[in-house]
N, C-alpha and C positions, 0 to 999 in steps of 0.2 A: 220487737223483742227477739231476742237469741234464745232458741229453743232448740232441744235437742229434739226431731221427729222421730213416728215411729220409724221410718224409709234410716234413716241416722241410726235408727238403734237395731236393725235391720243389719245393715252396713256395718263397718268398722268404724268408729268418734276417733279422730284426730286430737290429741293435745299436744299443745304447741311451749318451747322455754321461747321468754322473750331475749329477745336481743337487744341492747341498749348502746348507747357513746359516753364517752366520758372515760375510757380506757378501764374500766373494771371487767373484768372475768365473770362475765355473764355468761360463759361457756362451762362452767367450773361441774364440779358432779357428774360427771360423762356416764357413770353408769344408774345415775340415781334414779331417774323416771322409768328407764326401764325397766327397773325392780320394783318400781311401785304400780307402772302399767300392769307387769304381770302381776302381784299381788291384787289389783283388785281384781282384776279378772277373774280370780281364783276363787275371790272372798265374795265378792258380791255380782258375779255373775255380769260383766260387763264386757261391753265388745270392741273393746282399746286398739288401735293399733299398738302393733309391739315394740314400734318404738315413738319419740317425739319428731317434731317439726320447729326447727325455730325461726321466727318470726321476726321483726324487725317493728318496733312502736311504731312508725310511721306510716308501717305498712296497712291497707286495705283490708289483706287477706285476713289479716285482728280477725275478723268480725268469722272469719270461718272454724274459729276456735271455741267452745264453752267455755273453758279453762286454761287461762296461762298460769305460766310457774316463772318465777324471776328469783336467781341468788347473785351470790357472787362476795366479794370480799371488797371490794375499794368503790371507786368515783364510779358516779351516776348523774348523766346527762341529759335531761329533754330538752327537745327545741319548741319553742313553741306550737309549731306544727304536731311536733308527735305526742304535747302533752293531751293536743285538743282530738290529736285521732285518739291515743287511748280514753278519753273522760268520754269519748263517744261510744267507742266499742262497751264501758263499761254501763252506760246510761243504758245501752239499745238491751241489758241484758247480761253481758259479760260478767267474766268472774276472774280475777289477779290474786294470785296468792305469790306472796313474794316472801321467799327464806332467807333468813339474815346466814348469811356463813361467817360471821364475824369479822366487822367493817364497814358495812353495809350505812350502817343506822343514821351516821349523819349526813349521807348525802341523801339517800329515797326519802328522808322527811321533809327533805328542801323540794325536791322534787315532785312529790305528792302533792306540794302546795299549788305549783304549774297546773296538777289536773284540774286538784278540785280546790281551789285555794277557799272556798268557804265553808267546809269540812274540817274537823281536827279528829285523827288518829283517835278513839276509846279503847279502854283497857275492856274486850270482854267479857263479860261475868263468867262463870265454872257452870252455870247452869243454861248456855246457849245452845242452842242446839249443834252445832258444827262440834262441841263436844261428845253428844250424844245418838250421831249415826246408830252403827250396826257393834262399835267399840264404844266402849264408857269413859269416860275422863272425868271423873266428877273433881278431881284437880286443875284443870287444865290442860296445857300442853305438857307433855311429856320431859324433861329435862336428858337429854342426849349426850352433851358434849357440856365439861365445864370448862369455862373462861376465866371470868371476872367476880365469881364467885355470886353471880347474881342469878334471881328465880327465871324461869321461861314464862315468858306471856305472850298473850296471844292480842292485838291489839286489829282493829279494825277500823275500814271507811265504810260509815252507813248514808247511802242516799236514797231520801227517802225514805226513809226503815227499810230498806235491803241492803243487807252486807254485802258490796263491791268488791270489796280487797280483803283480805286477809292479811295479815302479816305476824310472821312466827319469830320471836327476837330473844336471842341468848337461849337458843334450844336445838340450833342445828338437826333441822329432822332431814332434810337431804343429807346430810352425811350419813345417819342412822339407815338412810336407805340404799347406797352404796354396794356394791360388793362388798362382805367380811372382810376379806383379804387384805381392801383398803385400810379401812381402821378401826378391825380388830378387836371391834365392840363385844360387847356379851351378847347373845343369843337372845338374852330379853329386851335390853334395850333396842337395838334392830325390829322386833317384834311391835316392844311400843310404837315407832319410827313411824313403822307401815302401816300398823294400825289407825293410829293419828291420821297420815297421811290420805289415806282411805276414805277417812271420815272427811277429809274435806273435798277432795273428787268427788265424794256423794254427795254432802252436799251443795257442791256448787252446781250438779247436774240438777237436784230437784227443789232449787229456790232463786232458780234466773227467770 
C-alpha cells in the first residue's frame, strides 16, 4: 500500500502532474498546482512541496507520489506498458485525479479502459465524502468555467470500493486555480476552485 508516513509528513509530500503521449498538453495550467499546493498548506496544515514534479505513466517513480493530477485539452495515449504501471501504482494505493480542461473526455475514457478495462467510470453521489472534507459541496463539484452549457460532475473509478481516480468533467477546477490574472474569474469562484481542490488532496491522503 501507498502511504503517507509519519517520516513523509515529517518531510515535505511531493505531488506529482502526470505526463502522458498522444500529443495533448498535459503540461497545460503551469501555475495551477502551485496555487493549490500553497492553499492547502495554509488551509489544512500540510507540508507540500511548493511546487510539483511531473512524472511520466510509465514511470516507476508513480509509486513515489500519493497524489497525481492529470489535465489537459486533446489526445491521450497509454501504451500498454504504462496503462499496467498506472493500474498498479493505483492498486498499491495511489490516487489519480484527472481534470478535464475541455477535450479531454473522449480520449481518458478510452484510455481508462487500458487500466482498468473491468471498471466503468460512476457518477458520484453529492453525499461522498471527497465532497465533504474540511469544504462542504453538498452540490457537487463546483461549476468554474462554462462550455457546453452542461452541469459539472464529479465521476469516479472504484476498486474495490476505494475510489482510484477521480475525474472532474465540464468544471475546470485547475483553471479556477490559476493565477487571477490568467482568467479573471471572480474572487468566489477561485475560492470554490481551491476549496474543492483541497478537498480532494485531503482526501486522497487519508483514504489510500
Amino acid at each position: 500500500m501507498l502511504l503517507v508516513t509519519r517520516e513523509q509528513v515529517q518531510a515535505q509530500i511531493k505531488i506529482a502532474k502526470l505526463k502522458y503521449g498522444g500529443g495533448g498538453d498535459w503540461y497545460a495550467n503551469k501555475t495551477a498546482l502551485p496555487n493549490l499546493i500553497k492553499y492547502c498548506n495554509e488551509q489544512f496544515s500540510m507540508n507540500l512541496s511548493a511546487e510539483e514534479d511531473a512524472v511520466e505513466v510509465g514511470s516507476r517513480d508513480l509509486f513515489s507520489y500519493p497524489y497525481l493530477y492529470m489535465t489537459g485539452h486533446g489526445n491521450v495515449v497509454f501504451s500498454t506498458e504504462e496503462a499496467q504501471n498506472l493500474r498498479n501504482y493505483l492498486i498499491a494505493g495511489g490516487f489519480l485525479h484527472i481534470d478535464d480542461n475541455y477535450g479531454l473526455d473522449k480520449f481518458i475514457r478510452l484510455e481508462l479502459k487500458k487500466v482498468f478495462p473491468e471498471l466503468e467510470l460512476v457518477e458520484l453521489p453529492f453525499t461522498h465524502p471527497i465532497y465533504h472534507q474540511k469544504f462542504n459541496f453538498p452540490k457537487g463539484l463546483p461549476k468554474i468555467h462554462e462550455h457546453d452549457g452542461k452541469p459539472a460532475q464529479g465521476f469516479g473509478l472504484l476498486y474495490e470500493g476505494r475510489l482510484v481516480v477521480f475525474y472532474s468533467f465540464e468544471c475546470d477546477l485547475g483553471n479556477g486555480w490559476e493565477d487571477q490574472r490568467i482568467h479573471n474569474d471572480p474572487e468566489t469562484k477561485r475560492q470554490e476552485a481551491l476549496q474543492m481542490g483541497a478537498n480532494i488532496i485531503a482526501y486522497s491522503f487519508t483514504n489510500n
